[in-house]
TORPA-4810 file (N, C-alpha, C, O; in nm, 3 decimals):
<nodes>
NODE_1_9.390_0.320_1.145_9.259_0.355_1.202_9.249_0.508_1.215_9.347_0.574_1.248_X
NODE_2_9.144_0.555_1.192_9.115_0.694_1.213_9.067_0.768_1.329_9.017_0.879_1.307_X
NODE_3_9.072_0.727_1.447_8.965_0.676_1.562_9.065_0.743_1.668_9.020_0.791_1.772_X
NODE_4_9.211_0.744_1.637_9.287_0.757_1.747_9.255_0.902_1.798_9.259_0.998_1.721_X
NODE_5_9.227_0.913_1.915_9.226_1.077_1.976_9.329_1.100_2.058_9.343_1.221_2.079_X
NODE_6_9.443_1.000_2.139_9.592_1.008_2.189_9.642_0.901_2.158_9.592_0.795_2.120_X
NODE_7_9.791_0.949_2.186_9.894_0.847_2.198_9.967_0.841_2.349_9.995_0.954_2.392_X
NODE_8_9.986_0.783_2.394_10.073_0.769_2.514_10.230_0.681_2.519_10.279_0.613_2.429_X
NODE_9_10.282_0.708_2.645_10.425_0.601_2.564_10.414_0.491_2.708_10.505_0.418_2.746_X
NODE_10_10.273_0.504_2.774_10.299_0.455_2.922_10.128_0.414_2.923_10.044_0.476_2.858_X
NODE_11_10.100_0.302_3.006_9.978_0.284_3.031_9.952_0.184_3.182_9.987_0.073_3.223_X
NODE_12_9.857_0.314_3.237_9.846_0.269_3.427_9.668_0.238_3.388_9.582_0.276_3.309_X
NODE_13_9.686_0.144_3.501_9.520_0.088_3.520_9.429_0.193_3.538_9.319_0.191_3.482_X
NODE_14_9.470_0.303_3.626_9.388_0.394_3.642_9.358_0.443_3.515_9.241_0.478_3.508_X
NODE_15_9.427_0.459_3.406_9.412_0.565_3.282_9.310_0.449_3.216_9.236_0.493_3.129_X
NODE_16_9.297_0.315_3.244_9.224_0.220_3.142_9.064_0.258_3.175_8.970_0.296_3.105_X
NODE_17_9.083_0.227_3.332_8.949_0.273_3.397_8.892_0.401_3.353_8.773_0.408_3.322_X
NODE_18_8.966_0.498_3.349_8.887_0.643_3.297_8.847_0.680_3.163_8.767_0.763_3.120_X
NODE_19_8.954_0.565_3.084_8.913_0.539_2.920_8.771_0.504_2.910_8.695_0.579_2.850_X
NODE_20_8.730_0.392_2.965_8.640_0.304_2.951_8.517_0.399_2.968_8.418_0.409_2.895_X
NODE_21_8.559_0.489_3.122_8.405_0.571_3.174_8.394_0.675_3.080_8.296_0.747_3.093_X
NODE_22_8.490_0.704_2.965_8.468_0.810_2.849_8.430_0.747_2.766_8.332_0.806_2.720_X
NODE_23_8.448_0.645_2.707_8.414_0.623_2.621_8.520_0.560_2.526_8.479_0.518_2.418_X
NODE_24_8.676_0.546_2.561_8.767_0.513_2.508_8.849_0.365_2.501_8.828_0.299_2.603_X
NODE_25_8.936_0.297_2.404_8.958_0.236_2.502_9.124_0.187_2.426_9.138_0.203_2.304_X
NODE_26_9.234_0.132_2.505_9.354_0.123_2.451_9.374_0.044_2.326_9.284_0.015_2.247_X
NODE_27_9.480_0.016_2.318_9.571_-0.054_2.153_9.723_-0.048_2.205_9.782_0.057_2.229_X
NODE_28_9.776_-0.172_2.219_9.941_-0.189_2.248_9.981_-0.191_2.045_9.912_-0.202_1.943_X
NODE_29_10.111_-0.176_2.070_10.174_-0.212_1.943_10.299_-0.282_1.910_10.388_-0.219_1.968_X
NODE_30_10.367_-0.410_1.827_10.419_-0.501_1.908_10.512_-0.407_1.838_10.495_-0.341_1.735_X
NODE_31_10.651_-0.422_1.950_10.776_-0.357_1.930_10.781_-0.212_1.929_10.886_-0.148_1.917_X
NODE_32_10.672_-0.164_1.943_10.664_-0.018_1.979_10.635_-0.010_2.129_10.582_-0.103_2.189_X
NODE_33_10.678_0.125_2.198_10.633_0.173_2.360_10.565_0.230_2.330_10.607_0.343_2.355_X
NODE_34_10.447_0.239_2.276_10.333_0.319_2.257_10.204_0.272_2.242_10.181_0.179_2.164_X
NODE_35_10.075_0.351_2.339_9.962_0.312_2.337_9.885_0.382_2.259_9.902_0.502_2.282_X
NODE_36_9.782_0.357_2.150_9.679_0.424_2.115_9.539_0.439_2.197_9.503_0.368_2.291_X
NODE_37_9.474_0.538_2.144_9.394_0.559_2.274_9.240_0.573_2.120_9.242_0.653_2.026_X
NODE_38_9.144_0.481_2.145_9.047_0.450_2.027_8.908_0.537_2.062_8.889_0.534_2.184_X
NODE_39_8.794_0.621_1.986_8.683_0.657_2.017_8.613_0.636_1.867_8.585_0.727_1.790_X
NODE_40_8.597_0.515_1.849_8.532_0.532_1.730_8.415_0.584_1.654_8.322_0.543_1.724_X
NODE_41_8.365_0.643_1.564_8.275_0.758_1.549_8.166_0.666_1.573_8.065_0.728_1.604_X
NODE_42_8.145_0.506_1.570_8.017_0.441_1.609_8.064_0.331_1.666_8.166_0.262_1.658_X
NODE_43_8.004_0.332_1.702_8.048_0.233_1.836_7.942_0.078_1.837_7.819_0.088_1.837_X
NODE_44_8.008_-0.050_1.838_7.943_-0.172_1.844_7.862_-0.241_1.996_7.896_-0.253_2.113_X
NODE_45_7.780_-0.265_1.943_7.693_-0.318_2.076_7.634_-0.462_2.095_7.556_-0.474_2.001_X
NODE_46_7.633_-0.561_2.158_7.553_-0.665_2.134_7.438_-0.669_2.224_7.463_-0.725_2.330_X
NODE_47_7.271_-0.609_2.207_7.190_-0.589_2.288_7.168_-0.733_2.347_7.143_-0.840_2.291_X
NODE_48_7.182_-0.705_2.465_7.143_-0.811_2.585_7.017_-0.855_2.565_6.938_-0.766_2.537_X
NODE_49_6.966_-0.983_2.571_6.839_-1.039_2.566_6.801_-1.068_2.408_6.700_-1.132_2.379_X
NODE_50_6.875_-1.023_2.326_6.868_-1.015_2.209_6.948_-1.083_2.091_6.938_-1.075_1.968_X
NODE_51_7.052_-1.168_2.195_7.143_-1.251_2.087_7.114_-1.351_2.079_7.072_-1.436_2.157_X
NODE_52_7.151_-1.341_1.922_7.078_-1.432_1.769_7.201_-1.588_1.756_7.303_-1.613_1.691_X
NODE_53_7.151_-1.632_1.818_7.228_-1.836_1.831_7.241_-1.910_1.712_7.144_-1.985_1.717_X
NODE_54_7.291_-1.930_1.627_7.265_-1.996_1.457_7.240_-2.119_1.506_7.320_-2.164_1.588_X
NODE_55_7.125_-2.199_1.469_7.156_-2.339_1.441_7.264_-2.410_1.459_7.279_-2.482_1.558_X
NODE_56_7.345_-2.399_1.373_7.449_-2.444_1.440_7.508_-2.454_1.593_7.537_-2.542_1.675_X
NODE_57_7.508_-2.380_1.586_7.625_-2.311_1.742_7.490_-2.320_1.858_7.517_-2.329_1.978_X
NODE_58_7.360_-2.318_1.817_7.231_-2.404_1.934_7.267_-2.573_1.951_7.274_-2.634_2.058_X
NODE_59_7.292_-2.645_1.776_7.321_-2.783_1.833_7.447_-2.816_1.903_7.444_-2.924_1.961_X
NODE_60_7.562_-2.747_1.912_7.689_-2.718_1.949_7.658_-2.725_2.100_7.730_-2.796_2.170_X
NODE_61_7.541_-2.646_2.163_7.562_-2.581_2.321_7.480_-2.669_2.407_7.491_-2.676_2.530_X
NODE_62_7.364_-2.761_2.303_7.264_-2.835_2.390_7.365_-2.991_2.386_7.349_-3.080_2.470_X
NODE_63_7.444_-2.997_2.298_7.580_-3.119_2.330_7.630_-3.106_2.473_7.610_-3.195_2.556_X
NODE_64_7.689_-3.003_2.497_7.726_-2.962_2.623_7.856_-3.019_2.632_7.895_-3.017_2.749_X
NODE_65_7.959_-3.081_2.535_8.076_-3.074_2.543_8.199_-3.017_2.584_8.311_-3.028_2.535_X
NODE_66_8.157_-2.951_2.688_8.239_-2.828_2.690_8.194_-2.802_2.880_8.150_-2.892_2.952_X
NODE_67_8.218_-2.669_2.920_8.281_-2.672_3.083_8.295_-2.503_3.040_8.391_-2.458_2.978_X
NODE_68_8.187_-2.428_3.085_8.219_-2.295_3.105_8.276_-2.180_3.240_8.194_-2.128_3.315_X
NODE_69_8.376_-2.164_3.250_8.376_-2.096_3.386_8.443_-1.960_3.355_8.489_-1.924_3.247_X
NODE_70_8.440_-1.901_3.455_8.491_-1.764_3.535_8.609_-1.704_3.566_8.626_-1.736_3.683_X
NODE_71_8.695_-1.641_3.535_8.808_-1.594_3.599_8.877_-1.760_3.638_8.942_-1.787_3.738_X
NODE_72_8.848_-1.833_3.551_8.978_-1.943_3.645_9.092_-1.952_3.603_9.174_-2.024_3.661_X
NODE_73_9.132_-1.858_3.457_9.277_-1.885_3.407_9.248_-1.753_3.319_9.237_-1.749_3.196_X
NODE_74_9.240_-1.673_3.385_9.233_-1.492_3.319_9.396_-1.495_3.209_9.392_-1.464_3.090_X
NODE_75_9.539_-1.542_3.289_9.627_-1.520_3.161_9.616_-1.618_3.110_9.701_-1.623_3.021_X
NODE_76_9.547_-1.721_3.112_9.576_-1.816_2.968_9.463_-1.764_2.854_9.494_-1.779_2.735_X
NODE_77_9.342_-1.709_2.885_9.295_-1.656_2.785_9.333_-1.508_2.705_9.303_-1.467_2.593_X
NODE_78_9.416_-1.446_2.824_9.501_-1.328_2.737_9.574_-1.376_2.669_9.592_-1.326_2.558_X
NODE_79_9.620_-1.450_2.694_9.739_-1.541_2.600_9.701_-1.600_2.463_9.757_-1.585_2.354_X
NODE_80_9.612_-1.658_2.491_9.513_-1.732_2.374_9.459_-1.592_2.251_9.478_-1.598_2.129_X
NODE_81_9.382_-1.461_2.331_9.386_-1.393_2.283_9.527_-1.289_2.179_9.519_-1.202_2.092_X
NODE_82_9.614_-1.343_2.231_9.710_-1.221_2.139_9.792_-1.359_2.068_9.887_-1.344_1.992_X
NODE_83_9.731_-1.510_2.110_9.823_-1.556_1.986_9.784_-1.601_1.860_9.708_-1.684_1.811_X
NODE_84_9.866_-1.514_1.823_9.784_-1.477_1.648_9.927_-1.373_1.553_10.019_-1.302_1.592_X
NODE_85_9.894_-1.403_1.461_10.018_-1.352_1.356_10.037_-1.181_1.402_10.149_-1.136_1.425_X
NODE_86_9.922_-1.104_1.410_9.930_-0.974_1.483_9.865_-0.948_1.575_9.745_-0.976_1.579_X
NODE_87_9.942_-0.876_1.694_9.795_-0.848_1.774_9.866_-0.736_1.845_9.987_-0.716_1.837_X
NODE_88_9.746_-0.638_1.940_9.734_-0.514_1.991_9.793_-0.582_2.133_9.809_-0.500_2.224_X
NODE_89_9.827_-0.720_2.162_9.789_-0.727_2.326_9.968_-0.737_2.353_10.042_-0.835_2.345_X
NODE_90_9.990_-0.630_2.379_10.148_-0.615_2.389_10.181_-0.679_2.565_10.088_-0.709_2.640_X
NODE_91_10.288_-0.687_2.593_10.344_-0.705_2.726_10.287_-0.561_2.832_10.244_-0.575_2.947_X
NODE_92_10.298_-0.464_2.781_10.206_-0.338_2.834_10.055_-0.407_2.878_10.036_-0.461_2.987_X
NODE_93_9.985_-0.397_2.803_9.871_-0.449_2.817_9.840_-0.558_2.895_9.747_-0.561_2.975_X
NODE_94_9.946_-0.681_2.864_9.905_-0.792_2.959_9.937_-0.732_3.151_9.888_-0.775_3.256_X
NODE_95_10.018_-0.644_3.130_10.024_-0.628_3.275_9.965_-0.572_3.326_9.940_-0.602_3.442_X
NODE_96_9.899_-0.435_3.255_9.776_-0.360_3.320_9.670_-0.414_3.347_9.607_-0.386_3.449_X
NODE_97_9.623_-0.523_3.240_9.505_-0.579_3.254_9.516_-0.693_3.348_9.411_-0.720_3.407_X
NODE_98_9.632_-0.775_3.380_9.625_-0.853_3.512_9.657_-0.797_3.595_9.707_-0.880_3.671_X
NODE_99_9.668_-0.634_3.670_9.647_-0.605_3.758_9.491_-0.588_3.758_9.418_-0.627_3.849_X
NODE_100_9.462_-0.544_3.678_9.280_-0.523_3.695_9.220_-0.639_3.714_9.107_-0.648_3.763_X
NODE_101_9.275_-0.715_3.684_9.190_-0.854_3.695_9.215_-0.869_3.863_9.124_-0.856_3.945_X
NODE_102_9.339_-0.896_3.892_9.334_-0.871_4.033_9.237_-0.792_4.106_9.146_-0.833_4.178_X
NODE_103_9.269_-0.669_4.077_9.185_-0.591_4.179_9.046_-0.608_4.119_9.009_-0.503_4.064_X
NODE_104_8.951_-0.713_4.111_8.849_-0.753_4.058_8.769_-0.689_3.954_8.652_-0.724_3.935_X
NODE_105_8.841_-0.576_3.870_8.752_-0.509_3.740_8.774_-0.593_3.615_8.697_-0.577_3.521_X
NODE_106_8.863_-0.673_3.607_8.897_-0.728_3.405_8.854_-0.871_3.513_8.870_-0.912_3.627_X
NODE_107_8.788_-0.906_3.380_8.693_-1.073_3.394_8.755_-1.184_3.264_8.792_-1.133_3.158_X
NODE_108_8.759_-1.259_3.274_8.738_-1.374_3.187_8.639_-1.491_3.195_8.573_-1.531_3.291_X
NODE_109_8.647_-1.536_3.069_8.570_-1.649_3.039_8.598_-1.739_2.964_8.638_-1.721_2.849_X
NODE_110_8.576_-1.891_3.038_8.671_-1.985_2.976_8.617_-2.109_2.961_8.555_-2.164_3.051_X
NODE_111_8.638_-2.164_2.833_8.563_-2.276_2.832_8.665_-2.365_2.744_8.721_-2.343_2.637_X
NODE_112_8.667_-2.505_2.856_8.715_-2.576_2.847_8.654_-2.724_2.781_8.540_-2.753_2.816_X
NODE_113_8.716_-2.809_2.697_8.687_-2.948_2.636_8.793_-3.052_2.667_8.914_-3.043_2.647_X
NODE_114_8.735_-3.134_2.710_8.868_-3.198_2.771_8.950_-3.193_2.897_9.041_-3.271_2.928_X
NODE_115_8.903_-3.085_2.967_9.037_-3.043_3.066_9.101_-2.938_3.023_9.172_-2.888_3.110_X
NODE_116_9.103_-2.868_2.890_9.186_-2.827_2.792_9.150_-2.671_2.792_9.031_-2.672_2.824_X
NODE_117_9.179_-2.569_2.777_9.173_-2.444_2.737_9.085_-2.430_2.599_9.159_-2.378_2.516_X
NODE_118_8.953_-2.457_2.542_8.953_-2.449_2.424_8.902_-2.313_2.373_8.875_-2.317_2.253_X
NODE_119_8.887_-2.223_2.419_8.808_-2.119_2.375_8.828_-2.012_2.517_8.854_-2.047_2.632_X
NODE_120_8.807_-1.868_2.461_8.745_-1.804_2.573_8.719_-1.620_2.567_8.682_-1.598_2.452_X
NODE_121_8.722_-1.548_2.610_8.728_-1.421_2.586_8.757_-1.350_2.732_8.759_-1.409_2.840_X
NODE_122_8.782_-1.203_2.709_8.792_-1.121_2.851_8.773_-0.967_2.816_8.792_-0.903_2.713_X
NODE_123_8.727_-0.934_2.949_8.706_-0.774_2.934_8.714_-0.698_3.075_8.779_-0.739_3.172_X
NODE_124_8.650_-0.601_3.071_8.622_-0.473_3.205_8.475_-0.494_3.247_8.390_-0.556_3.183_X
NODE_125_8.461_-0.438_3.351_8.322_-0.465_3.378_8.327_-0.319_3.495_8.401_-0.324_3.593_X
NODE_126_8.258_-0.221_3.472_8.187_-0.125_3.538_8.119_-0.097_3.534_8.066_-0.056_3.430_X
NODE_127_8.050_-0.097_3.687_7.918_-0.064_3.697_7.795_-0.177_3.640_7.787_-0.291_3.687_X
NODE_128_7.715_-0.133_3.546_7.628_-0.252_3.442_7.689_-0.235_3.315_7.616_-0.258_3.218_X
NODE_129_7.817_-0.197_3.293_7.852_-0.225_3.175_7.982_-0.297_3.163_8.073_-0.303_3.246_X
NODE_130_7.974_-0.356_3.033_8.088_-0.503_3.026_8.155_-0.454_2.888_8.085_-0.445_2.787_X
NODE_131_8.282_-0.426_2.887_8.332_-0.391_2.764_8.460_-0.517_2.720_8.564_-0.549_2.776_X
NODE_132_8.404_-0.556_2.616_8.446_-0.711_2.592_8.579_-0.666_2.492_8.576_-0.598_2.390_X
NODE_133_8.681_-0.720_2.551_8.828_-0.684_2.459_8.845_-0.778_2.329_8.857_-0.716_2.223_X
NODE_134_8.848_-0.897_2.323_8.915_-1.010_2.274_8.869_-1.155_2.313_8.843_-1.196_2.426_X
NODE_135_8.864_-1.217_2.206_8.866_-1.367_2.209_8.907_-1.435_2.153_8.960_-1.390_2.051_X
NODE_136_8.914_-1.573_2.170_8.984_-1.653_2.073_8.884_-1.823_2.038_8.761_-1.829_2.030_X
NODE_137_8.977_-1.939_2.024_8.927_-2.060_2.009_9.078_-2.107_1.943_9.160_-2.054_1.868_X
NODE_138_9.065_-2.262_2.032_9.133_-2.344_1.977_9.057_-2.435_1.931_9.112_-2.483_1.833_X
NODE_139_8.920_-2.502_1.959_8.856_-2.596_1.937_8.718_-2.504_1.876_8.669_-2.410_1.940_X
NODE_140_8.677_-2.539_1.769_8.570_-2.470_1.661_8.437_-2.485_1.751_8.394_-2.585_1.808_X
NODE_141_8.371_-2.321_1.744_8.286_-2.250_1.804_8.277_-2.241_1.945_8.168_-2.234_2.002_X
NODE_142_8.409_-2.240_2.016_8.440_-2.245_2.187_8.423_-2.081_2.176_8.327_-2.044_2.243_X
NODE_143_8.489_-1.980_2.113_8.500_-1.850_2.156_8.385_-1.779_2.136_8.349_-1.676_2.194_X
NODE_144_8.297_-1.877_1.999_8.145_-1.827_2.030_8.057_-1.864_2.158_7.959_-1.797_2.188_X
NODE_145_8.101_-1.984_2.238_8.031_-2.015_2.294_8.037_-1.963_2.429_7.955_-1.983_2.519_X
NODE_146_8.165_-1.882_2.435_8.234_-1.757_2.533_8.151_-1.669_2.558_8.090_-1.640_2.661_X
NODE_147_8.152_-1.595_2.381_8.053_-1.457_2.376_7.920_-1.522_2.435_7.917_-1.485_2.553_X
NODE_148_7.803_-1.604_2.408_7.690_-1.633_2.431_7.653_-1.653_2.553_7.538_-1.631_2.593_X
NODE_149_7.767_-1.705_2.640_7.779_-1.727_2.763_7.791_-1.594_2.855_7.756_-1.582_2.973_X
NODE_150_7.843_-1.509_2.781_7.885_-1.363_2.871_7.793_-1.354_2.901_7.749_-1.364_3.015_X
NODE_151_7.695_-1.314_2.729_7.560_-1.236_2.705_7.452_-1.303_2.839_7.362_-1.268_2.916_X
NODE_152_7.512_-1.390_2.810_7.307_-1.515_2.911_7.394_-1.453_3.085_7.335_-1.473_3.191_X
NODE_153_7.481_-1.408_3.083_7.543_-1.383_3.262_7.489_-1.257_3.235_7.366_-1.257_3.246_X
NODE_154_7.535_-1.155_3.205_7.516_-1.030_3.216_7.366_-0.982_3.230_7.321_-0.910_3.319_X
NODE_155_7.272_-1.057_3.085_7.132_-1.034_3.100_7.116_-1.048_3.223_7.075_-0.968_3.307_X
NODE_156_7.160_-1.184_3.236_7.059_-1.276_3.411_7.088_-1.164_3.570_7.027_-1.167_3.676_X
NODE_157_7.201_-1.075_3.529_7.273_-0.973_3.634_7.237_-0.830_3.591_7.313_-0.742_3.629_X
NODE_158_7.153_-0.803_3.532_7.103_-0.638_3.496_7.179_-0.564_3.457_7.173_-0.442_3.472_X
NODE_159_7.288_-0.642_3.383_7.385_-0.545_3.294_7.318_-0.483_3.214_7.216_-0.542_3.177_X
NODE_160_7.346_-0.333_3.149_7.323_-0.258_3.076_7.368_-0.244_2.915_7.307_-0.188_2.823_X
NODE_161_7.463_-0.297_2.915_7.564_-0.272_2.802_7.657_-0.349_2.808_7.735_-0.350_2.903_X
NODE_162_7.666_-0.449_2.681_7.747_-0.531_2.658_7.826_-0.438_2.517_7.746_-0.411_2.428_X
NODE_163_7.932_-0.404_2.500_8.041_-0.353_2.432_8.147_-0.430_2.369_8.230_-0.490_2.437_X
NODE_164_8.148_-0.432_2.232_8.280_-0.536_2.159_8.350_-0.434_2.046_8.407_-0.467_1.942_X
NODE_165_8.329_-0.306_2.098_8.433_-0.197_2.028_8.370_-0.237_1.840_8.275_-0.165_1.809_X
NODE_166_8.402_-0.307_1.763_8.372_-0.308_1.657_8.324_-0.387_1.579_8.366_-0.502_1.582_X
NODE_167_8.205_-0.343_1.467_8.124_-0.447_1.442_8.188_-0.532_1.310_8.227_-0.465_1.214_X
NODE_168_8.199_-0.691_1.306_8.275_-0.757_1.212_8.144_-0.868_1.195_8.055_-0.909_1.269_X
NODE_169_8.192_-0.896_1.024_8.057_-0.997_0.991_8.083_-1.092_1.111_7.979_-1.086_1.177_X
NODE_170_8.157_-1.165_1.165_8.190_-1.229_1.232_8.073_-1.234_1.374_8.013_-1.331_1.418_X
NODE_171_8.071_-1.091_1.420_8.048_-1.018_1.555_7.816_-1.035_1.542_7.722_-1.071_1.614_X
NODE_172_7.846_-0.971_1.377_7.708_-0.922_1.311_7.635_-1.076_1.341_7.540_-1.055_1.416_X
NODE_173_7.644_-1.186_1.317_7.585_-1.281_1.359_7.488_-1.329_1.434_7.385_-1.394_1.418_X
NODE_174_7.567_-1.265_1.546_7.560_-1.261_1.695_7.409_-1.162_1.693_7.312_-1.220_1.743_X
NODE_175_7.389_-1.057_1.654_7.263_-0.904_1.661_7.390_-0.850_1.726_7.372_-0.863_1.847_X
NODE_176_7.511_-0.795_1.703_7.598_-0.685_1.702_7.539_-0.567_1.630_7.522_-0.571_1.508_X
NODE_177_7.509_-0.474_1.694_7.463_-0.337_1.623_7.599_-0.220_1.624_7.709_-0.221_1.681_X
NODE_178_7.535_-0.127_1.538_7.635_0.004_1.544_7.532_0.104_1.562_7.424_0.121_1.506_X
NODE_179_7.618_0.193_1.692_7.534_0.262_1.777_7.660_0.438_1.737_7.782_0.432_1.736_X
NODE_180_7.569_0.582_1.708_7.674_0.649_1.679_7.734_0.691_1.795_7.678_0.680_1.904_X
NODE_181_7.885_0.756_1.776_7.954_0.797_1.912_7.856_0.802_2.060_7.848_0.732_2.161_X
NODE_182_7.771_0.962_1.993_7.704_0.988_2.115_7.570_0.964_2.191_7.523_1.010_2.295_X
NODE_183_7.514_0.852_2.074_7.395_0.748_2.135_7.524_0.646_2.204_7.501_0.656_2.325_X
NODE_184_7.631_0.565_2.191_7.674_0.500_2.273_7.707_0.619_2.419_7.682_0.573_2.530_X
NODE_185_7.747_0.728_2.413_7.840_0.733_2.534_7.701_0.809_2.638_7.715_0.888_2.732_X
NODE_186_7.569_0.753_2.579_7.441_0.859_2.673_7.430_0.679_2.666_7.461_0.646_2.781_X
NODE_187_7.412_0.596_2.615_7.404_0.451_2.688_7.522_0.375_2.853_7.495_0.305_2.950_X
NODE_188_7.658_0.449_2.795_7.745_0.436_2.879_7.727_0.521_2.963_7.762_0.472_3.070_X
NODE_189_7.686_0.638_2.978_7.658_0.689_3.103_7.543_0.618_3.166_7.569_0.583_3.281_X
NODE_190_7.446_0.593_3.132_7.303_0.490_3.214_7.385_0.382_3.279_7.371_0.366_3.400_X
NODE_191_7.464_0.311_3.215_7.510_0.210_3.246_7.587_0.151_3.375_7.579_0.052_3.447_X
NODE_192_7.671_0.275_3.363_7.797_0.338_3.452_7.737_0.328_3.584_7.799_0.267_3.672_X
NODE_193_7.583_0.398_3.617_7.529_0.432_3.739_7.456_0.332_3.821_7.405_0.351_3.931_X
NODE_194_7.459_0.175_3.722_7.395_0.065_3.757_7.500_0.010_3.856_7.617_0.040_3.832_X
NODE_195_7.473_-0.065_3.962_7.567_-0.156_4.029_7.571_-0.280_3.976_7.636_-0.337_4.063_X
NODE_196_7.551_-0.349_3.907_7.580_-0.547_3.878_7.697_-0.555_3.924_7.784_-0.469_3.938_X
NODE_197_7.694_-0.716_3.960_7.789_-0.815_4.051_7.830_-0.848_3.900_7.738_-0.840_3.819_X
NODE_198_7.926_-0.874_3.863_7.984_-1.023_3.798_8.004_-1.160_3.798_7.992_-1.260_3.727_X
NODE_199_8.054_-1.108_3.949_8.096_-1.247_4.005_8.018_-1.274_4.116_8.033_-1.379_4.178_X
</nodes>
């Protein structure tokens, strides 16, 4: 990636929090002690009030198969999130970010089939802005039905800015836009100064 502006060999909650209010945000690396620190020259957005539901994934949500909740198993969806052949979410990371989750800034979202873990995603939340890390699915279109679920909370709470770092056909679906550096970080400042609840 070309994006990196530091490296660190250490990463404290406080440094995640001040990433985020710049505009930055981490990268673990597995078997390395080292954090990257990301500002990408454009930055991905999914405008609130504005996400695009496929057919599909509408007949998927009016089934209602499924059980969406809140912070009720924050590490099983970190978990879910980094298991995968590679991933950024090192043992570093899982611990910073479940202290934040503790001290009520990192959120999850989890949706369950069955009783079961099937899907979910997690992020930061300051101020009116929500910067979405990672998701996953074990059961087909649960981690979409994560993202859609954020989006319909955040609108309904006067969030400002919903954030997924980078735009993937995957993401584009959704109305994921690319916003440049410094139209995102004059959005992240508006954002910053909003109060929304999450929870």
């Amino acid at each position: 990636m070309n994006d990196i502006v530091r490296i660190t060999r250490s990463l404290r909650a406080a440094d995640v929090l001040d990433g985020y209010r710049t505009g930055l945000f981490p990268m673990g690396y597995e078997g390395r002690r080292e954090i990257t620190w990301h500002r990408p020259p454009v930055r991905a957005v999914l405008p609130l009030g504005a996400v695009h539901v496929s057919r599909s994934l509408a007949r998927t949500m009016r089934k209602a198969g499924f059980r969406v909740s809140v912070d009720e198993d924050f590490p099983g969806v970190m978990e879910g999130c980094a298991d995968r052949d590679s991933t950024w979410i090192t043992g570093e990371i899982f611990r910073v970010y479940g202290e934040l989750h503790r001290a009520g800034v990192a959120h999850s979202v989890e949706v369950w089939v069955k009783g079961e873990l099937a899907g979910g995603l997690y992020g930061i939340h300051l101020g009116g802005a929500f910067f979405a890390e990672s998701k996953f699915h074990r059961v087909t279109d649960m981690s979409k039905v994560a993202l859609v679920s954020l989006a319909a909370r955040l609108a309904g709470r006067g969030f400002r800015l919903l954030e997924v770092q980078y735009r993937t056909q995957h993401l584009a679906q959704f109305g994921v836009v690319e916003v440049p550096d410094g139209q995102y970080r004059q959005m992240l400042a508006a954002a910053l100064e909003a109060n929304c609840a999450f929870v």
